[in-house]
C-alpha positions in Angstrom: 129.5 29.8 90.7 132.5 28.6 92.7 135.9 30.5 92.0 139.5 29.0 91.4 141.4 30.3 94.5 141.4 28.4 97.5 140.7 31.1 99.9 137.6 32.3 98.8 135.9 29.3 97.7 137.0 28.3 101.2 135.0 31.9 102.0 132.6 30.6 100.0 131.8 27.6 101.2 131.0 28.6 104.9 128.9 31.5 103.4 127.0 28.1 102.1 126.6 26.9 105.1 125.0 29.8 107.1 122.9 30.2 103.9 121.2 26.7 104.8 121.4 27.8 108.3 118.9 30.6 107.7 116.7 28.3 105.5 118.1 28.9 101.9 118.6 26.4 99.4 122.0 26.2 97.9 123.3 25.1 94.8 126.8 24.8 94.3 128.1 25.1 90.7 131.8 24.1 90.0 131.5 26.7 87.2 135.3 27.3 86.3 136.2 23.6 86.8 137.8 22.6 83.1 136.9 23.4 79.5 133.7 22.0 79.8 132.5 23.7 83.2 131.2 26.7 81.5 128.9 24.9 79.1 128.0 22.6 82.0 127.0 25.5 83.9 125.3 27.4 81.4 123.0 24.2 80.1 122.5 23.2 83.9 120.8 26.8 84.6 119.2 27.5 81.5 116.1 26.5 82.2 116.3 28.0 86.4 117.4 31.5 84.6 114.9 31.4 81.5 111.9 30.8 84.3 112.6 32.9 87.6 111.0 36.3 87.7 113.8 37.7 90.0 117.7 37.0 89.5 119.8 37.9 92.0 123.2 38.4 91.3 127.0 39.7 92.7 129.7 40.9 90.8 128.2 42.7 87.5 132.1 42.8 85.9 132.2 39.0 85.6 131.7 37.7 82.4 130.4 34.7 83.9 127.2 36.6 85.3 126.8 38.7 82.1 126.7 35.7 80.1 124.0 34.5 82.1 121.9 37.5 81.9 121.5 37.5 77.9 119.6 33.9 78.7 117.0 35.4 81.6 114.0 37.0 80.9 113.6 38.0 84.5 111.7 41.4 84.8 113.2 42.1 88.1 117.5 41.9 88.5 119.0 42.7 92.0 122.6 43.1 92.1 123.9 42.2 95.4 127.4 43.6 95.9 129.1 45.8 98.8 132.5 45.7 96.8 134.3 49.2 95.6 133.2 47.8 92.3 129.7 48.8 92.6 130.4 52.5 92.4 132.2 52.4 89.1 129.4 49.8 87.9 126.3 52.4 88.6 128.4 55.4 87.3 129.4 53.6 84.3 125.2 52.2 83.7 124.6 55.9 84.2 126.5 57.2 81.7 126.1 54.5 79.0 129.7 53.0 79.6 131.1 50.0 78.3 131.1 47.8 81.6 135.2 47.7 82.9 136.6 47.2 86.4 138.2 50.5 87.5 142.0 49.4 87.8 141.3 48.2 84.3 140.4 51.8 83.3 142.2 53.4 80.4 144.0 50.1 78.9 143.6 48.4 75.5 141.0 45.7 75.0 142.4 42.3 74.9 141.8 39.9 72.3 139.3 38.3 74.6 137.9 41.4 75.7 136.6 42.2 71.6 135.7 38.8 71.8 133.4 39.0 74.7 132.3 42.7 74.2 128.8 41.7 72.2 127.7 39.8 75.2 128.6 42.7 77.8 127.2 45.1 75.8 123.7 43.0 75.9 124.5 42.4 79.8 124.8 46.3 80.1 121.3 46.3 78.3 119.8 43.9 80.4 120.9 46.0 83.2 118.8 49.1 81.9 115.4 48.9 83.6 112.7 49.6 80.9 109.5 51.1 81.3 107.0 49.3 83.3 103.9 49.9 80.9 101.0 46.9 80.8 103.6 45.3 83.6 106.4 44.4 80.9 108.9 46.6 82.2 112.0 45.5 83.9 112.9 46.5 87.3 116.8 47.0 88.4 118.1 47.2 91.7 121.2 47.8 93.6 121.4 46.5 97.0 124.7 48.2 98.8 126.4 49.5 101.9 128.3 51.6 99.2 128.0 55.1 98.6 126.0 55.8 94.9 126.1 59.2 93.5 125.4 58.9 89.9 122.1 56.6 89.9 120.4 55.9 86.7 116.8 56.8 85.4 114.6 54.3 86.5 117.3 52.4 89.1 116.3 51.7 92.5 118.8 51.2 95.1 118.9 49.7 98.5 121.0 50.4 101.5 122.5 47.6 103.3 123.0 48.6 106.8 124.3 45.1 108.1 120.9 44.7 109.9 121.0 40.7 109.8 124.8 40.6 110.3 124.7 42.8 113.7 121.9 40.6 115.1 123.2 37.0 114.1 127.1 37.4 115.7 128.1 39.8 118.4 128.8 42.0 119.7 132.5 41.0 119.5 135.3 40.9 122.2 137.9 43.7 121.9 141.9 43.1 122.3 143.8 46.3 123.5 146.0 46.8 120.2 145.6 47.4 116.7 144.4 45.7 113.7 145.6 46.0 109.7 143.3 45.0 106.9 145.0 44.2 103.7 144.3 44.7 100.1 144.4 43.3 96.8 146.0 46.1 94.7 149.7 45.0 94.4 147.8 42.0 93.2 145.8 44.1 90.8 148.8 45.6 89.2 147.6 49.2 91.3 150.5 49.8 93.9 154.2 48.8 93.9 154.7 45.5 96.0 157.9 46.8 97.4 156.0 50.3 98.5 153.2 48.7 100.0 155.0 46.3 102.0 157.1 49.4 103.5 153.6 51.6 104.0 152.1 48.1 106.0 155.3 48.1 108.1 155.4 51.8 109.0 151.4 52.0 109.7 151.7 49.0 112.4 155.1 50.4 114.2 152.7 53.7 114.5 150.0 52.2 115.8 150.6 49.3 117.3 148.8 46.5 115.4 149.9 43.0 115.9 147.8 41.4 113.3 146.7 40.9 109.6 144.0 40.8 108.1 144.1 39.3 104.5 142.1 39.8 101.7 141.1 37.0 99.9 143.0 37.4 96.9 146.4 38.6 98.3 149.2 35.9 97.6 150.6 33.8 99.5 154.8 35.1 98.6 153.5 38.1 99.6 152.2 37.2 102.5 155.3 35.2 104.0 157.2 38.4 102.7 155.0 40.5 105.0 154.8 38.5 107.8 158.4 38.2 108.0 159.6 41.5 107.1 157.2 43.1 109.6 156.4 40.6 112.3 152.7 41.0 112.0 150.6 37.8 112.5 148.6 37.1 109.7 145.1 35.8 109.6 143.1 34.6 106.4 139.9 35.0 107.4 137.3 31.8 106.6 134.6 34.4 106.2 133.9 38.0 105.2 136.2 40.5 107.7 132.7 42.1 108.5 131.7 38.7 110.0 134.9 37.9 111.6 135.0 41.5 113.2 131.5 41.2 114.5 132.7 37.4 116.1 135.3 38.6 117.4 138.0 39.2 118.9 138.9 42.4 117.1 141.1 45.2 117.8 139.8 48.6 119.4 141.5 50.4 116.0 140.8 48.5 112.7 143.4 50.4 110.1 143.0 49.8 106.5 144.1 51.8 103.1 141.2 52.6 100.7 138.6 49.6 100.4 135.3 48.4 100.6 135.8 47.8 104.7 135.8 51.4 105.0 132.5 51.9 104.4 131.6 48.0 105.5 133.2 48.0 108.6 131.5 50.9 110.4 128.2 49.4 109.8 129.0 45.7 111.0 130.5 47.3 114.1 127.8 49.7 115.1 127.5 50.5 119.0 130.5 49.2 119.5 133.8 51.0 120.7 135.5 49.9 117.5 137.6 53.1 115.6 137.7 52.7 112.3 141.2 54.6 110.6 141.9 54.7 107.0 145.3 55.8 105.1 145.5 57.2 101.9 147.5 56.0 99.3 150.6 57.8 98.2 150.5 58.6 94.6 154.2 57.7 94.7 153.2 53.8 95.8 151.5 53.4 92.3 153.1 51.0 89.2 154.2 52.3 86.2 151.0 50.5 84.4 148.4 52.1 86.7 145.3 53.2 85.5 145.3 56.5 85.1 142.0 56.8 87.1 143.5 54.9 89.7 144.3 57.7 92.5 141.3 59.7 91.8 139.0 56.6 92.3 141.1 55.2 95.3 141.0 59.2 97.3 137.0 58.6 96.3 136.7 55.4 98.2 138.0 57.3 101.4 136.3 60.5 100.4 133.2 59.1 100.8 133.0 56.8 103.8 131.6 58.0 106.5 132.5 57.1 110.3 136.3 56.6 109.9 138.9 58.8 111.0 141.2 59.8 108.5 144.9 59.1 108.9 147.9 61.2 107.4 150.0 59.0 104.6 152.7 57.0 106.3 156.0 57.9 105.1 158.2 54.7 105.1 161.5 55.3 106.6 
């Protein structure tokens, strides 16, 4: 289900290709392409989804996917996903919760949001393994490097330890300096644009990185703004930043604020002389229109990873 933004359907096109590479068959659905796509899409896999006995699928907060679930009868669902997502998602299945991205937490539904809620509240159900009497039950899965406290009756879940991704690139070249990962969250409405730009400039002067790592979804003003204001080269990555690490080159210190790469990261680049460093984020940095769970879930992200060194909070001069 191919996405808008050029950068990661250029991520996800080259995620196609080492898909065929290793032997899998890929279908590429220009799912968000117009008015019609969707019902395109939805008529085009109908019949696939209302026939497989396993669906596999990412991001369980899209509405694309939950539509798609209330047409499978698959008895066995996998969700796929090493995003900081998945924690909230679990938790939320665990406790009955109406399915909501995290940074959405705590703000009114939308007009489209009552619109859609019948469907996500039958996706939600879907997601709810049932018992497995006579072989009618429905098995759920989730597949993750994240960390998953709260895991529901009758969920199984999976640990991805970067196993295939260690042994298909690597191990990677090192450069003396630094390296900075970026983030989405001025994007996401989380953290003040201004703030963050001064907490990326002050993390590099104190430790020496010379380059940037984008995330997918950052903009391009942004961007410029940062890689002017700061000097720092910046690099949009054609694949995952666990694959390009484990290519290579990649800095001896990776530094990155509260994300999915701090638990990600560590894993990709196991045996190797990679330091992984994350800073917090200053309750200070966040917008006025925050959601109110948004530093308790963001100090969980860090709280939980496991083989990064933890860094003080920059204070911008």
């Amino acid at each position: 289900l191919s996405p808008t933004d050029p950068m990661t359907r250029g991520q996800l096109r080259r995620m196609a290709e080492l898909a065929r590479e290793e032997g899998h068959e890929v279908r590429w659905e220009e799912a968000r392409g117009g008015a019609t796509a969707p019902f395109r899409t939805v008529g085009g896999l109908r019949r696939l989804l209302r026939r497989a006995e396993r669906v596999v699928m990412g991001d369980p907060f899209s509405r694309y996917v939950q539509l798609l679930l209330t047409i499978t009868r698959a008895r066995d669902l996998v969700v796929v996903d090493d995003g900081t997502a998945t924690m909230e998602f679990v938790a939320q299945l665990a406790r009955g919760e109406r399915l909501v991205r995290w940074h959405r937490k705590g703000g009114r539904l939308s007009p489209r949001d009552l619109l859609f809620a019948p469907v996500s509240a039958a996706a939600r159900r879907r997601l709810t393994p049932e018992g497995s009497g006579s072989g009618r039950g429905r098995r759920v899965e989730v597949f993750s490097a994240m960390p998953i406290d709260e895991i529901p009756d009758g969920v199984v879940v999976g640990d991805n330890d970067f196993a295939w991704t260690r042994a298909r690139f690597g191990p990677p070249r090192l450069t003396s300096g630094a390296d900075l990962v970026g983030t989405s969250l001025v994007e996401t409405g989380v953290v003040d644009g201004d703030r963050y730009l001064d907490a990326v400039r002050a993390l590099a002067e104190a430790h020496g990185a010379t380059r940037y790592f984008a995330h997918r979804r950052e903009s391009a003003d942004k961007l410029h703004r940062l890689a002017v204001e700061t000097g720092l080269e910046v690099v949009r990555p054609d694949l995952p930043l666990e694959l390009i690490a484990r290519r290579g080159p990649i800095g001896r210190t990776v530094l990155s604020f509260p994300s999915t790469v701090v638990h990600t990261l560590p894993r990709a680049l196991a045996g190797t002389p990679v330091r992984v460093a994350v800073c917090d984020i200053d309750p200070t940095w966040l917008t006025a229109t925050a959601s109110p769970r948004a530093q308790g879930f963001l100090s969980g992200v860090t709280g939980t990873a496991r083989d990064v060194h933890r860094l003080a909070v920059v204070s911008p001069a």
